[in-house]
mmCIF file as gemmi writes it, N, C-alpha and C atoms, coordinates in Angstrom:
data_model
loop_
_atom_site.group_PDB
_atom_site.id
_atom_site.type_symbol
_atom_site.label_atom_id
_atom_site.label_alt_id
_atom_site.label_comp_id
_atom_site.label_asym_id
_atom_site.label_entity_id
_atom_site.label_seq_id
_atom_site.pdbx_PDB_ins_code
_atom_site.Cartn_x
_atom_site.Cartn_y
_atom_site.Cartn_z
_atom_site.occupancy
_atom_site.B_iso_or_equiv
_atom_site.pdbx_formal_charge
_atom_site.auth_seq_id
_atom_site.auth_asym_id
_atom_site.pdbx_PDB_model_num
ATOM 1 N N . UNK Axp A 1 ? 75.674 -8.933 28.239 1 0 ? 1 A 1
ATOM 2 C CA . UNK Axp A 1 ? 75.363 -9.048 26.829 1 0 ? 1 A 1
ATOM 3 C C . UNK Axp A 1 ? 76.158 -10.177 26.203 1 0 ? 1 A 1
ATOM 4 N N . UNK Axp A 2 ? 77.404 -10.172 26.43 1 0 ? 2 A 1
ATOM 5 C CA . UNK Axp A 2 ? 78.026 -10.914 25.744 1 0 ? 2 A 1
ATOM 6 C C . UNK Axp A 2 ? 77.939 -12.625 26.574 1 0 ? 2 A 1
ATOM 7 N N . UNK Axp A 3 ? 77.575 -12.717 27.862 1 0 ? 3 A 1
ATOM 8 C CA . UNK Axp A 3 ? 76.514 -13.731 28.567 1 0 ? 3 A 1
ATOM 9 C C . UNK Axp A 3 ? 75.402 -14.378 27.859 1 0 ? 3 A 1
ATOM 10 N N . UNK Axp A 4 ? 74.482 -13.226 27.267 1 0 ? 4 A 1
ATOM 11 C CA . UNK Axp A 4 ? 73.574 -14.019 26.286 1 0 ? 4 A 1
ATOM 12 C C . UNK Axp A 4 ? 74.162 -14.372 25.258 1 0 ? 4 A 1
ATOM 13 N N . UNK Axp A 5 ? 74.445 -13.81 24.399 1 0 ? 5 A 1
ATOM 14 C CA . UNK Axp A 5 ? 75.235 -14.198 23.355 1 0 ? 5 A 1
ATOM 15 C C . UNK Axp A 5 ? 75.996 -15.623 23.434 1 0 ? 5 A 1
ATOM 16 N N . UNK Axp A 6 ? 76.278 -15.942 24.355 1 0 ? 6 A 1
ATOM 17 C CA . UNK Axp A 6 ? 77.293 -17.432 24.505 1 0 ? 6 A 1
ATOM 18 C C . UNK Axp A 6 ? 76.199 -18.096 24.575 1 0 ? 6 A 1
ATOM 19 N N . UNK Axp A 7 ? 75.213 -17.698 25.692 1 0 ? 7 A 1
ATOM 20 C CA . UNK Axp A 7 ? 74.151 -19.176 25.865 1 0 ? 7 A 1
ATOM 21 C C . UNK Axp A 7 ? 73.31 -18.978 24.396 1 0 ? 7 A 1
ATOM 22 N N . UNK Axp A 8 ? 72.849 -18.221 23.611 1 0 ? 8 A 1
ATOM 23 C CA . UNK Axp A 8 ? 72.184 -18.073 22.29 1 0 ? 8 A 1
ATOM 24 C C . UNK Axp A 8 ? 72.853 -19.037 20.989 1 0 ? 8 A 1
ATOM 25 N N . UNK Axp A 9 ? 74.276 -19.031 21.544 1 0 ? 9 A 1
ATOM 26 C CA . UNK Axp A 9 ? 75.44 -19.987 20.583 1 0 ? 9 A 1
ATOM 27 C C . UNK Axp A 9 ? 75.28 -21.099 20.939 1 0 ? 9 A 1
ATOM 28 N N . UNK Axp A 10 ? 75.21 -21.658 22.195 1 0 ? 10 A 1
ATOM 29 C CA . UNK Axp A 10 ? 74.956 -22.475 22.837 1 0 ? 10 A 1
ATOM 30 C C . UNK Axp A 10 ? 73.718 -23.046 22.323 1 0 ? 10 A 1
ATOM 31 N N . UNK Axp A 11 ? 72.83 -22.737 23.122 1 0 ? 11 A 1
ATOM 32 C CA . UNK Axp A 11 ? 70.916 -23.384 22.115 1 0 ? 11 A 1
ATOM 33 C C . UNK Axp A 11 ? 70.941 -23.33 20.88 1 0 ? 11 A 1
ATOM 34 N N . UNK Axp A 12 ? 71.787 -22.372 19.92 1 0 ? 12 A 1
ATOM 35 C CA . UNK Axp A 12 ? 71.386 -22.168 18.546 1 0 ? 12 A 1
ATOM 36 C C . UNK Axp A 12 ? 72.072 -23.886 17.846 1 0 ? 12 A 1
ATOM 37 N N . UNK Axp A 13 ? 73.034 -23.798 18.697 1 0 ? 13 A 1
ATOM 38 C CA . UNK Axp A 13 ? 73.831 -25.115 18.201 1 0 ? 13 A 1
ATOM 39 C C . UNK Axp A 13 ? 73.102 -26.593 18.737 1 0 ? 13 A 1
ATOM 40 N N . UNK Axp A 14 ? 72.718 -26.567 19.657 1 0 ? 14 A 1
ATOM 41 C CA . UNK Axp A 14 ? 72.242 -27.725 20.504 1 0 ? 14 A 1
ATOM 42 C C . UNK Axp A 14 ? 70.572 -27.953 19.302 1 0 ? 14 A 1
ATOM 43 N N . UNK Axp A 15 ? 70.359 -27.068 19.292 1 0 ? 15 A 1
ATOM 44 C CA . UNK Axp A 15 ? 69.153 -26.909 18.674 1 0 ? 15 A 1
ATOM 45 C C . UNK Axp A 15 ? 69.179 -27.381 17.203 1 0 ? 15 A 1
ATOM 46 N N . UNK Axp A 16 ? 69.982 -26.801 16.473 1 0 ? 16 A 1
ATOM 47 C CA . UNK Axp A 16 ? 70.636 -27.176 14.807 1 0 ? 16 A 1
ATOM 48 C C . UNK Axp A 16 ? 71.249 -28.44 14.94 1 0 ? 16 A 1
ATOM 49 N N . UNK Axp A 17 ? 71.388 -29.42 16.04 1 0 ? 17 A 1
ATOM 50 C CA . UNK Axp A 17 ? 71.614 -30.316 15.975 1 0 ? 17 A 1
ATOM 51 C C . UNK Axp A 17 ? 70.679 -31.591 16.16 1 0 ? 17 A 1
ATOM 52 N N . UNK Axp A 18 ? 69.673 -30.741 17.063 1 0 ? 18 A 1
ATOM 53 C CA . UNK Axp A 18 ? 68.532 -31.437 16.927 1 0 ? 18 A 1
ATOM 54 C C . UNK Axp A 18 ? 66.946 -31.735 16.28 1 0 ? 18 A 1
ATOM 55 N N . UNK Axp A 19 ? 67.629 -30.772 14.94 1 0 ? 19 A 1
ATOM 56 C CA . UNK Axp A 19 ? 66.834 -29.994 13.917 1 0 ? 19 A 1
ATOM 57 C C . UNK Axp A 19 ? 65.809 -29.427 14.367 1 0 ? 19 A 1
ATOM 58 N N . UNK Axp A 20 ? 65.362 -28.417 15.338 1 0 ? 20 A 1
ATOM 59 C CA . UNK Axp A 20 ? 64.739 -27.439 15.615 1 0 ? 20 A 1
ATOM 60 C C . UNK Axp A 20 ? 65.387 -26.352 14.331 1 0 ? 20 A 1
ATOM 61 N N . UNK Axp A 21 ? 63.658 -25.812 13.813 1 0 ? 21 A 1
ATOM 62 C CA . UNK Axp A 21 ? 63.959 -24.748 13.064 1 0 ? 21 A 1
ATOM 63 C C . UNK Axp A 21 ? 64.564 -23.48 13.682 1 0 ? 21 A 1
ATOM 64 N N . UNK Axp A 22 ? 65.271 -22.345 12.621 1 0 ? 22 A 1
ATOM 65 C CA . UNK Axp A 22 ? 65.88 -21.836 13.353 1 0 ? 22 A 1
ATOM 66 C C . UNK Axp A 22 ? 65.13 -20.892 13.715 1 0 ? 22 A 1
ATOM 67 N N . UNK Axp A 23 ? 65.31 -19.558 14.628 1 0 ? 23 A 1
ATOM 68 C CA . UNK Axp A 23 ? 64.249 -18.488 14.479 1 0 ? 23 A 1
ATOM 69 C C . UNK Axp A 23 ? 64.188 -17.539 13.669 1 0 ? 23 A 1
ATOM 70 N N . UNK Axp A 24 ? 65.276 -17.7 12.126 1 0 ? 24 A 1
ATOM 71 C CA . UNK Axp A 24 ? 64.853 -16.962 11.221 1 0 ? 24 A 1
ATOM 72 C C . UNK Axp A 24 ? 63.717 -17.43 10.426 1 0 ? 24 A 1
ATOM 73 N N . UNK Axp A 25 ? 63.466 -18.851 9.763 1 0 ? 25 A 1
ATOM 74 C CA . UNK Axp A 25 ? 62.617 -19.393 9.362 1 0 ? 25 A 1
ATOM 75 C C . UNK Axp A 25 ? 61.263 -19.63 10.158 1 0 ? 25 A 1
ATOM 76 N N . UNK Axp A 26 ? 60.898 -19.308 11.368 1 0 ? 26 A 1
ATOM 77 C CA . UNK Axp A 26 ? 59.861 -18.879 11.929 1 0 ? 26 A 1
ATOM 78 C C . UNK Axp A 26 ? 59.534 -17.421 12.062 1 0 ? 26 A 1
ATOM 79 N N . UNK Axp A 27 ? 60.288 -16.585 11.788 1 0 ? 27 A 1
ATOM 80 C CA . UNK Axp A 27 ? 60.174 -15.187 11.669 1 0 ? 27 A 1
ATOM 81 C C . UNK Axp A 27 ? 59.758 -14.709 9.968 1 0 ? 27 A 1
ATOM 82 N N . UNK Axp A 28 ? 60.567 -15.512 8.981 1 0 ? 28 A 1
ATOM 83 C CA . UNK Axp A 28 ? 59.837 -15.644 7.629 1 0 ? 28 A 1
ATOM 84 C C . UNK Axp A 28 ? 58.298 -15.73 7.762 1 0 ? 28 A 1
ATOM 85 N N . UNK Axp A 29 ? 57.821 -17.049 8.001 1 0 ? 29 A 1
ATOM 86 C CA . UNK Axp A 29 ? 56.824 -17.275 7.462 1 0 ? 29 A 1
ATOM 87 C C . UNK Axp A 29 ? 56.061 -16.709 8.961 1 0 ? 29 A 1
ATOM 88 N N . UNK Axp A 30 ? 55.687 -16.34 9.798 1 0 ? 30 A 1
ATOM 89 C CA . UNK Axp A 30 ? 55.466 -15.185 10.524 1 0 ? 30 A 1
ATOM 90 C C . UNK Axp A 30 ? 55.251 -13.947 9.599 1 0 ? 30 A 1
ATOM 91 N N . UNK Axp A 31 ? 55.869 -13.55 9.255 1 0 ? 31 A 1
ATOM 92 C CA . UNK Axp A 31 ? 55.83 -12.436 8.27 1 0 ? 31 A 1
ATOM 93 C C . UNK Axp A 31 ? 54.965 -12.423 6.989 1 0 ? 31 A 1
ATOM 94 N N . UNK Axp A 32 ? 55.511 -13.424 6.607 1 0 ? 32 A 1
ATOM 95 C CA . UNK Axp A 32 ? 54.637 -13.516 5.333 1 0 ? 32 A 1
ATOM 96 C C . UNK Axp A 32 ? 52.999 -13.933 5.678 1 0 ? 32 A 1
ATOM 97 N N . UNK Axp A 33 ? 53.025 -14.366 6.763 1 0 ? 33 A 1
ATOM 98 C CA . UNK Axp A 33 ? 51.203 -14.82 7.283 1 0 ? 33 A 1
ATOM 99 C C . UNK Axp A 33 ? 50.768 -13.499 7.706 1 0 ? 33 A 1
ATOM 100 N N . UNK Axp A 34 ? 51.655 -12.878 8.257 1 0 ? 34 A 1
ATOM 101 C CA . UNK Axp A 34 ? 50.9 -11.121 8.638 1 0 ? 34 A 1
ATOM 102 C C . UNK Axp A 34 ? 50.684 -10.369 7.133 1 0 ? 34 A 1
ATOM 103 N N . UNK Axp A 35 ? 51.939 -10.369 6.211 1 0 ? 35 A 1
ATOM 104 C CA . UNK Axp A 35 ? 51.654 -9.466 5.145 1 0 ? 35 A 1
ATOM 105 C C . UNK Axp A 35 ? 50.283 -10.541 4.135 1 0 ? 35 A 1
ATOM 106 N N . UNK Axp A 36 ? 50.283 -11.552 4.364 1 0 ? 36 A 1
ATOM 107 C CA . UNK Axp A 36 ? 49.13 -12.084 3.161 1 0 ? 36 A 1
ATOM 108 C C . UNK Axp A 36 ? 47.684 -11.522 4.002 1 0 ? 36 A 1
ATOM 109 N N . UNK Axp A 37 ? 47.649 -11.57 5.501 1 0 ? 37 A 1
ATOM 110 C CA . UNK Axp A 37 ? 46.361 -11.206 5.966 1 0 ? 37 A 1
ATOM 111 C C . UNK Axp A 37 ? 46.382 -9.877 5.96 1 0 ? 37 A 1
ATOM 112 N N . UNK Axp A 38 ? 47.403 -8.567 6.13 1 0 ? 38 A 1
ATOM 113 C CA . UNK Axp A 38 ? 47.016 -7.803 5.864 1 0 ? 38 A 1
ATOM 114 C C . UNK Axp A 38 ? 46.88 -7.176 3.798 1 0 ? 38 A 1
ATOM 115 N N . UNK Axp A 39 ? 47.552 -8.041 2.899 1 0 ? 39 A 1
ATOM 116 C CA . UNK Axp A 39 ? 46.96 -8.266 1.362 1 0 ? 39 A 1
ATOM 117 C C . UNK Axp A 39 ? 45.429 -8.41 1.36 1 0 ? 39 A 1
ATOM 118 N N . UNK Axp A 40 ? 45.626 -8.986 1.871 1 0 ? 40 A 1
ATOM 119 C CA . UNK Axp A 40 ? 43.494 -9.821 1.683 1 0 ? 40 A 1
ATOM 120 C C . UNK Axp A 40 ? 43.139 -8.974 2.489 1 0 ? 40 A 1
ATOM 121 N N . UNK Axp A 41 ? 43.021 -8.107 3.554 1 0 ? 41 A 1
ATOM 122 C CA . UNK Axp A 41 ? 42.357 -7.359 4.119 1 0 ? 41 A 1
ATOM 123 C C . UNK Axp A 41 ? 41.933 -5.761 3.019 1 0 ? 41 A 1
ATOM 124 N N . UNK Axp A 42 ? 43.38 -5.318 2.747 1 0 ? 42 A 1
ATOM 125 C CA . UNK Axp A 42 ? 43.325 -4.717 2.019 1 0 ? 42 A 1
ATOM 126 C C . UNK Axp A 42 ? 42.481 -4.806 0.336 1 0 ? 42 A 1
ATOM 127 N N . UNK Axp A 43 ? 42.593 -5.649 -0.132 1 0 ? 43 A 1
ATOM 128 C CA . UNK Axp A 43 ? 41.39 -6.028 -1.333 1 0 ? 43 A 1
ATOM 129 C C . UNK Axp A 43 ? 40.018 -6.175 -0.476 1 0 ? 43 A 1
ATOM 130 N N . UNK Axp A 44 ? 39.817 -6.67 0.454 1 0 ? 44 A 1
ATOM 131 C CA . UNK Axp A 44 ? 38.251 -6.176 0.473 1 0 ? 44 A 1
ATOM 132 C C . UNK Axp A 44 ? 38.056 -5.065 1.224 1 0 ? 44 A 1
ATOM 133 N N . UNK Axp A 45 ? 38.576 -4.231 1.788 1 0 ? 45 A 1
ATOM 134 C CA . UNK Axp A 45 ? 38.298 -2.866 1.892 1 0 ? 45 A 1
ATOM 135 C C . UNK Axp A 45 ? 38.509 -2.007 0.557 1 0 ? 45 A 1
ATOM 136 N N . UNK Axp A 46 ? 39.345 -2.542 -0.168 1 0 ? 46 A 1
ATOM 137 C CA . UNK Axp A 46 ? 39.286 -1.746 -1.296 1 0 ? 46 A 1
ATOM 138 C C . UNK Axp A 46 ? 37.973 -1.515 -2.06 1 0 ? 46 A 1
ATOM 139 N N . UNK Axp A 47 ? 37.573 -3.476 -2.05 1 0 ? 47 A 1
ATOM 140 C CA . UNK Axp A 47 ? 36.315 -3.74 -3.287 1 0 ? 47 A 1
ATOM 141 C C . UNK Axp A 47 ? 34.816 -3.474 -2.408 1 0 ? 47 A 1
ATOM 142 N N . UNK Axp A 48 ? 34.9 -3.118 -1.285 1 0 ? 48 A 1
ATOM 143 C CA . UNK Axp A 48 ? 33.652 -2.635 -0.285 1 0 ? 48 A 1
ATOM 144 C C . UNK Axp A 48 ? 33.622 -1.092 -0.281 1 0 ? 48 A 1
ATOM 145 N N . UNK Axp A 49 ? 34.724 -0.446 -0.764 1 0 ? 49 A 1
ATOM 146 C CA . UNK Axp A 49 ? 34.36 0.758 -0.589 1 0 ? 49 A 1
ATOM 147 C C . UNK Axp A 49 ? 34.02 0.941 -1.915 1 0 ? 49 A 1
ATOM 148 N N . UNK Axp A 50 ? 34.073 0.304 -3.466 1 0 ? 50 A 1
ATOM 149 C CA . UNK Axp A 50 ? 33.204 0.831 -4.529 1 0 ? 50 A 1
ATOM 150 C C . UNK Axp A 50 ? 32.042 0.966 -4.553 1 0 ? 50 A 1
């Protein structure tokens, strides 16, 4: 565990240096593309079942 952890410090840094985004900011907007498609899913099941 603490093996990954060094090499994760390792890429996280090599990476932030070579401005690769990090994997919180791909996990954001990941998220937010699942919750807007499941938003819009939800309004037209809503407005199909009146």
């Amino acid at each position: 565990m603490a093996v990954g952890a060094l090499v994760g410090l390792i890429l996280g840094m090599i990476g932030g240096a070579l401005g690769w985004p990090s994997i919180d900011e791909i996990l954001v907007y990941a998220f937010f593309i699942i919750g807007f498609f499941t938003f819009v899913g939800g309004i037209f099941k809503w407005i199909f079942r009146l």
